[in-house]
Each structure stands twice: as C-alpha cells, then as structure tokens.
C-alpha positions in Angstrom: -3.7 -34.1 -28.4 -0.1 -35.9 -29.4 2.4 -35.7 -27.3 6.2 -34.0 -27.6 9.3 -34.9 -25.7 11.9 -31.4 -24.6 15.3 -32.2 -24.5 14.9 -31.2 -20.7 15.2 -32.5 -17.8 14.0 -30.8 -14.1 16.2 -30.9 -11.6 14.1 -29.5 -8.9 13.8 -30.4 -5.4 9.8 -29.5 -5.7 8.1 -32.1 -7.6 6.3 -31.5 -11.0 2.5 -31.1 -9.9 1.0 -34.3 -11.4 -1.8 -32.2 -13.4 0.8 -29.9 -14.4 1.0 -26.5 -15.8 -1.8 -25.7 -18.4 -1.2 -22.5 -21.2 -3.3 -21.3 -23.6 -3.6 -24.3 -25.7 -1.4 -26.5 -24.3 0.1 -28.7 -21.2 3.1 -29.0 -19.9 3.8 -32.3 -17.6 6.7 -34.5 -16.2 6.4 -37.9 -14.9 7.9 -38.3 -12.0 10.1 -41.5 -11.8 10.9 -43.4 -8.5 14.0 -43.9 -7.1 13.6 -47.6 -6.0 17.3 -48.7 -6.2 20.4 -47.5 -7.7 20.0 -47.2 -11.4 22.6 -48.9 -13.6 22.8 -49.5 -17.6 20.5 -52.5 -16.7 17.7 -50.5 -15.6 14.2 -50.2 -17.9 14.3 -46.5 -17.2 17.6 -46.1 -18.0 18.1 -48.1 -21.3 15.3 -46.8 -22.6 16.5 -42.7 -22.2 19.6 -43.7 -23.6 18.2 -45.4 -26.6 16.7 -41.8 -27.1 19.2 -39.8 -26.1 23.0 -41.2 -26.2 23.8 -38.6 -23.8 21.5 -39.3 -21.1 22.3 -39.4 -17.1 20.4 -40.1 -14.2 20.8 -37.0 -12.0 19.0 -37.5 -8.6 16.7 -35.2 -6.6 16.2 -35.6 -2.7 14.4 -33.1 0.1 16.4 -34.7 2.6 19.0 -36.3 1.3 17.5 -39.2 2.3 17.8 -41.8 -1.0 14.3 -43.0 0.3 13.1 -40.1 -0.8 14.4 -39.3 -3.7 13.5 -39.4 -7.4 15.1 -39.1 -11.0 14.8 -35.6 -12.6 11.7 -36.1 -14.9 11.8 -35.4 -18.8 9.7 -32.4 -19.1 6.5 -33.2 -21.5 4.0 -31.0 -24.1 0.8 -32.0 -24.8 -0.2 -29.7 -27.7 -1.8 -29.4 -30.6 1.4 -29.9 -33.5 4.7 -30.2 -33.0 5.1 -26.7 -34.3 3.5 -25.5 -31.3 5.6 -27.5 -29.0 8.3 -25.9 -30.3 7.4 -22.6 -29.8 6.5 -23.1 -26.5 10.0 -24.8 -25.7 11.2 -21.2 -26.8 8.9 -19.6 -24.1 9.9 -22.4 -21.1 13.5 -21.0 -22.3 12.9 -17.2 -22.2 11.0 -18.2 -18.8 14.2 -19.5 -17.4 16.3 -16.7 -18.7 14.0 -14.1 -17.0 13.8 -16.0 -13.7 18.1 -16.7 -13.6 18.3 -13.5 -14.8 21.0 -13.8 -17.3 21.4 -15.9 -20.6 24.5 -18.2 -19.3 22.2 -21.2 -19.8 20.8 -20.3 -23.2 19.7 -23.7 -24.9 18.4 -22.4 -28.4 18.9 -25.5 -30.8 17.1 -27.6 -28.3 14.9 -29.4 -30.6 11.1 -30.7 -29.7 10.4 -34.3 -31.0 6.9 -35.9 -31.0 6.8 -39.0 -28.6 5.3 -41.2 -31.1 8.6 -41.7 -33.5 6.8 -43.0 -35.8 5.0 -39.4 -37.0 7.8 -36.9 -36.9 5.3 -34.3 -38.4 7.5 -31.3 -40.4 11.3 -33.5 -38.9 12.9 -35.9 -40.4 15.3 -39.0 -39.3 18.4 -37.0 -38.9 16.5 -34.0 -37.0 15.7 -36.8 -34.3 19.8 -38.1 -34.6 20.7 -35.0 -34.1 18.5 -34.3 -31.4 19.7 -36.9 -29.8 23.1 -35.4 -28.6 21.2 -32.4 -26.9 20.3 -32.4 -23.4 19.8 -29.8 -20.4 19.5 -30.8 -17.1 18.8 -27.7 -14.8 16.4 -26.8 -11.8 13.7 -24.0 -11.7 12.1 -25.8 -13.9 8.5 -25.7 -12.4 8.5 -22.5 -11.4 9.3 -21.5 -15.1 6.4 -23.7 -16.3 3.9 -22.4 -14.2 5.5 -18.8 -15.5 5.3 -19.8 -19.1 1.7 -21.1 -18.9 0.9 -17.6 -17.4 3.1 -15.6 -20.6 1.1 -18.0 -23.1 -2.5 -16.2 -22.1 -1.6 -12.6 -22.7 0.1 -11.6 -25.8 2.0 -8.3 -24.1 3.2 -10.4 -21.2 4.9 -12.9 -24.2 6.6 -10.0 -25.8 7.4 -8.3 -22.5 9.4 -11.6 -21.7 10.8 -12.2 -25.3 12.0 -8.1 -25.5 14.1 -9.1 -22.0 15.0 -12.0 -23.0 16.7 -10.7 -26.3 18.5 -7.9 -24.1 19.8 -10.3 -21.8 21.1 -12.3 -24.7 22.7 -8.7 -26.0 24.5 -8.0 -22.7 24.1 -10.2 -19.7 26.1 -10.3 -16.1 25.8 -13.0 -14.2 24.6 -12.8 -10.5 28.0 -13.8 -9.3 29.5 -11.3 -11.3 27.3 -8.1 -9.9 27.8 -9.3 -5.8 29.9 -6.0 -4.4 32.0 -8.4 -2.3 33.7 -10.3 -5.7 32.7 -7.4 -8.2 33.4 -4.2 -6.2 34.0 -2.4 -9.8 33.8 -5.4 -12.6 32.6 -3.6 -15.8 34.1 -0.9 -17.0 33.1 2.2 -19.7 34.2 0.9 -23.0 36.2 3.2 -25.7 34.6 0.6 -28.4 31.3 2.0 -30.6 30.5 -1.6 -30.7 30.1 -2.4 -27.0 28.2 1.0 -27.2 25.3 -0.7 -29.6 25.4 -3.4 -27.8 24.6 -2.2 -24.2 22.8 0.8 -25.5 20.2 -1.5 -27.3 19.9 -4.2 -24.0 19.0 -1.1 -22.3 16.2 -0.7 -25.0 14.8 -3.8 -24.9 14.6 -3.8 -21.1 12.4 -0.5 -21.2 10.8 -1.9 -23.5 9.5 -4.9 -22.0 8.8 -2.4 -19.1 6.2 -0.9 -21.6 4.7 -3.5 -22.5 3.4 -4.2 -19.0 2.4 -0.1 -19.1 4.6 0.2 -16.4 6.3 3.3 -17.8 6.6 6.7 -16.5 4.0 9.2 -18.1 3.5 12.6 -18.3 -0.2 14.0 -18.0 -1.4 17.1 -18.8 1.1 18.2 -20.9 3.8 18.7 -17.9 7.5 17.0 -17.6 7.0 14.3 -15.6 10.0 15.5 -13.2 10.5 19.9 -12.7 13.7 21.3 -12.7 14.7 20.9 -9.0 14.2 16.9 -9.3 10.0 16.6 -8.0 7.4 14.8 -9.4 4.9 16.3 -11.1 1.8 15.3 -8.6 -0.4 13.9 -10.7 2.4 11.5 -12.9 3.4 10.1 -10.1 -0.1 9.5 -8.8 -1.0 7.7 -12.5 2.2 6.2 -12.0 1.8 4.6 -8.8 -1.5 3.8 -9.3 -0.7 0.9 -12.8 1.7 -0.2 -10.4 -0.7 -1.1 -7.7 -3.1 -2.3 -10.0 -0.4 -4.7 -11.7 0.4 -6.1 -7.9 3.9 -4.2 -7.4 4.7 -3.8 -3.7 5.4 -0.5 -3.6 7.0 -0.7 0.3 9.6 -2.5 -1.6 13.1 -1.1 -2.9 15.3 -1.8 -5.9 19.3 -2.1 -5.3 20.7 0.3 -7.8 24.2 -0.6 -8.4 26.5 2.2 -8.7 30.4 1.1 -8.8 33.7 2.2 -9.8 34.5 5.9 -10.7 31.3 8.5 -11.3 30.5 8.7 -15.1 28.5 10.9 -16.8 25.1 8.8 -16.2 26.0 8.5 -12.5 26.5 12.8 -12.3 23.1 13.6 -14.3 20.5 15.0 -12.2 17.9 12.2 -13.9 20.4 9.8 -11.5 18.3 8.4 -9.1 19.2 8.6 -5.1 18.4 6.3 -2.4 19.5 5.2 0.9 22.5 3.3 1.2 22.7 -0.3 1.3 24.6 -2.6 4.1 27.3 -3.2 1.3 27.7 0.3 0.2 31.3 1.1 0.5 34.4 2.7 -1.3 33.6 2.2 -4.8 30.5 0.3 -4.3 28.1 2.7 -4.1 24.5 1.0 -4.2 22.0 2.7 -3.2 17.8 1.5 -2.4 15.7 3.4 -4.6 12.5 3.6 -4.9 10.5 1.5 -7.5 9.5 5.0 -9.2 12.4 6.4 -9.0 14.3 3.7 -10.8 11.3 3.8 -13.6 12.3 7.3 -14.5 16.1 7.0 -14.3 15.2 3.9 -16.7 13.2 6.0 -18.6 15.9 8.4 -18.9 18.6 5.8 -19.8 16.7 5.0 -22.3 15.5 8.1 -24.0 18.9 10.0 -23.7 21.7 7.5 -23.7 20.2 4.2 -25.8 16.6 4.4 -28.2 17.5 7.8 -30.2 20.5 9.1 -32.0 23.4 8.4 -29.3 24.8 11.5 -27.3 27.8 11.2 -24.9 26.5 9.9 -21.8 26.0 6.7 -24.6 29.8 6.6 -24.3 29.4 6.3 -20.3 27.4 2.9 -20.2 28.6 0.5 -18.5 27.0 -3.1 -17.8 26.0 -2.0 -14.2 23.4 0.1 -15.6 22.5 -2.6 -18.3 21.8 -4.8 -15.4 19.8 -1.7 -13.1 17.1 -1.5 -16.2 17.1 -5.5 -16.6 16.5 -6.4 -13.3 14.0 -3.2 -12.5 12.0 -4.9 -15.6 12.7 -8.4 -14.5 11.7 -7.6 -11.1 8.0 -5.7 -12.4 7.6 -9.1 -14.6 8.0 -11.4 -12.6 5.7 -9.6 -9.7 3.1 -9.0 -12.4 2.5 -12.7 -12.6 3.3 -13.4 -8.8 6.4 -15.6 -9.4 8.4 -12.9 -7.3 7.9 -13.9 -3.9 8.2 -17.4 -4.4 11.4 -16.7 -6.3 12.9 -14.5 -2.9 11.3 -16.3 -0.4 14.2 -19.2 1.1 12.7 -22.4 0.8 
C-alpha cells in the first residue's frame, strides 16, 4: 500500500515502536532519525524537510539529556490504502489527542495528508501540496495517541464514542491549568447569555453521549427509577450497572474528582448532586469532592436529561463549565480505561 506524509511531527521522549501501530486497514509509523551532530541548513535531513515544508524545525528529543542520546522528532507516516483514508485517519490521530489532553487548545483541523510519492497526488492538486506546506504541528503524546487510534479504528462505537467527545470539547473546553483549585479556586461563572447556555448545555450532550456509546450509562430495570426518593440505588441497577463497568475494565476502587466551586447553584443544590468525600484541596469555595464512578454516571445522567438533551428548564440557566468539564472528563476517563490507555496516561514516567 502507498504511503502518506501528516503534517506531524512526535515530540515524545518514548520512541515510535519500529513496527508501529496497526488499525483496521492501515499503519501508522515514524522513522526515527539520529542525532549524529548538530543539524544545520547543510544537513540532508534538514534540506530535504524544508524543501517539503518551508516551515520546518528540528526540535530534539533526549531521555537524559544527554545529546548522545538523543533524536529528531520523527514525521509521523500512514501506510494505507488511498489517500482519502489517510485523511480520515489523521482526523482520528487528532480526536485521539484531544481526548488524551483533554481539551481542544491544540486543535489542528486543516492539517492536510499528502501522499509521499509527489508525483501521484490522487484527489489534490499542486496548490493543495503549497498550501500544505505552511502547516506543521510539533507536539508530544503522539504514540500513545496512535496506539489509541489504531484501537478506535477496529470498533465502530469506540470511533463515535471518541468523535461525540471530541465535538463537545470543541463546543466548550477548559484547559487543565485552568480547572487546578490553586489558580482557578472559582474560574467559570453561570452565564446570563442563552447562547453560552446552548453551547455548554449541548457539550454536556455529547459527553453522555459518548458515555452511551460505550453502554456505560445508568439503566433502570424492571420498570423502577434507577435512584428512590431518599437518594438509594435501586439494587438491581446498580448491580447491571456495575457489572458493564467491570466487564469494560473500569477500576471500580477508583474515584472521580468532582469539581464543585464558587457559590451553590441550582445543579449543585438538586438532590441528583452527587456526594463524596472531600479532596486534600477542598477548601472555601473549592468544594471538590471524590465520588464514586457510579455516582457521577447518574449525576451525568441527570445533567443531561434535565438541564441539556430536552427542552431547557432553569437549572440549564445554572451551567457552568465546571460541570461541562465533570461529564467530559467522567466520559474521557471510562474511554480511555476502556481501551487501557488510562494507566499509562496517570502513571509518572
């Protein structure tokens, strides 16, 4: 099968396996190139990206530090089938890295695919490979988001799973930075604008909605509410529950961090709320709490049945990006554990 050049470049201190990453269809693959000497303009390596791609920089990965060691960031490589099919798996590598930085501040969407043999450009022309040219993205968890994407590419749900999150983060997204309760002890606000209550209302959406497509959701059975009045579980939805989150490889001894900041809204005073334990950081008007991996289902499920999928009521007026985030990352978090990416993600290197 032809090969396809991504405008992309990994950054990572791991090295790209040399068999790489293989999805349904296709391989994904980036040479490693040595670090033998300094590059300069007068380098083969280097003369030839930049007749490619004006724009191009050698950016240098090291374990140690040790120059020794080190290597140039690799282009990242398709081998597949068409170029149209390289493209569309550049989209999933991109929704892969969205999911795994958890927000859409490195979004790269006119990134365009271009076969490595110029001389058949397939469904391009000469000025899409000019204009490619000018666009490159250097950035690390690179492998970790190909060996994700060539998981996504064998199941249809898991693809729209990550596509559905991906499209909320791209409707409402907070950075990391901006949800740590020492620089962002309150941070987002409830909004007076309809529009900003769309907007958050239909992230939330999306996010459950990825969450279903793993069949992760909440469910009542035998014709019962899935929570009674005084806040229980009914026995034997929680039982179903927990047991399609076993099967899907959720750690269940695990907790979610549920923020809760600023002054209590309507969502934070509904008895659907969830409750936790407090967190080391939970103080003043940070009021996080560890909740339980069902629990947070069915205050997501909530969320999104009475403040965001049907016609909006007035706890829709009460959304605020924390709980955008709280359904993202609870769906993030049940994704990326589906396909065991989690622990390799949390684990310090």
């Amino acid at each position: 099968m032809p090969l396809y050049d991504f405008p992309l470049w990994a950054t990572d201190v791991a090295k790209f396996p040399a068999r790489g990453f293989r999805g349904s269809g296709w391989k994904i693959m980036a040479a490693e190139v040595a670090l033998k000497h300094l590059p300069t303009i007068e380098t083969r390596h280097f003369k030839s990206m930049r007749k490619k791609y004006p724009r191009y920089s050698v950016n240098y990965v090291s374990v140690s530090g040790d120059p020794s060691e080190a290597h140039i960031a690799p282009q990242i490589v398709l081998e597949a089938s068409s170029r149209i099919v390289a493209q569309r798996v550049f989209g999933l590598l991109l929704a892969a890295l969205t999911i795994i930085d958890g927000s859409a501040f490195l979004s790269f969407e006119d990134g365009v695919v271009i076969p490595k043999n110029r001389k058949k450009l397939e469904d391009l022309t000469s000025d899409d490979v000019v204009a490619s040219a000018h666009q490159i993205l250097y950035r690390d968890n690179v492998v970790l988001a190909s060996k994700f994407a060539a998981a996504l590419s064998r199941k249809r749900f898991l693809s729209y799973a990550v596509f559905k999150l991906k499209l909320s983060f791209d409707l409402a997204s907070a950075h990391m930075m901006e949800l740590n309760p020492r620089y962002s002890r309150k941070g987002f606000a409830v909004s007076a604008s309809p529009s900003d209550h769309v907007r958050l209302a239909s992230a939330i959406t999306l996010a459950y909605s990825a969450i279903e497509e793993l069949e992760l959701e909440p469910r009542p059975k035998n014709k019962k509410n899935i929570k009674a009045a005084d806040g229980s579980w009914e026995p034997n939805a929680l039982a179903d529950l927990l047991e399609r989150l076993r099967g899907a490889g959720i750690d269940l001894k695990g907790t979610v961090a549920w923020s809760i900041r600023g002054s209590p809204t309507r969502i934070h005073r509904s008895a659907r709320f969830p409750t936790g334990s407090t967190l080391p950081w939970t103080k003043g008007m940070v009021r996080d709490q560890a909740v339980k991996i069902e629990d947070a289902l069915i205050a997501a499920s909530w969320l999104r049945s009475r403040c965001s999928t049907h016609k909006y009521r007035t706890e829709t007026q009460s959304i605020t990006m924390f709980d955008v985030t709280n359904v993202q990352l609870l769906a993030r978090r049940l994704l990326l554990e589906r396909l065991d990416i989690w622990k390799t993600l949390t684990t310090p290197s």
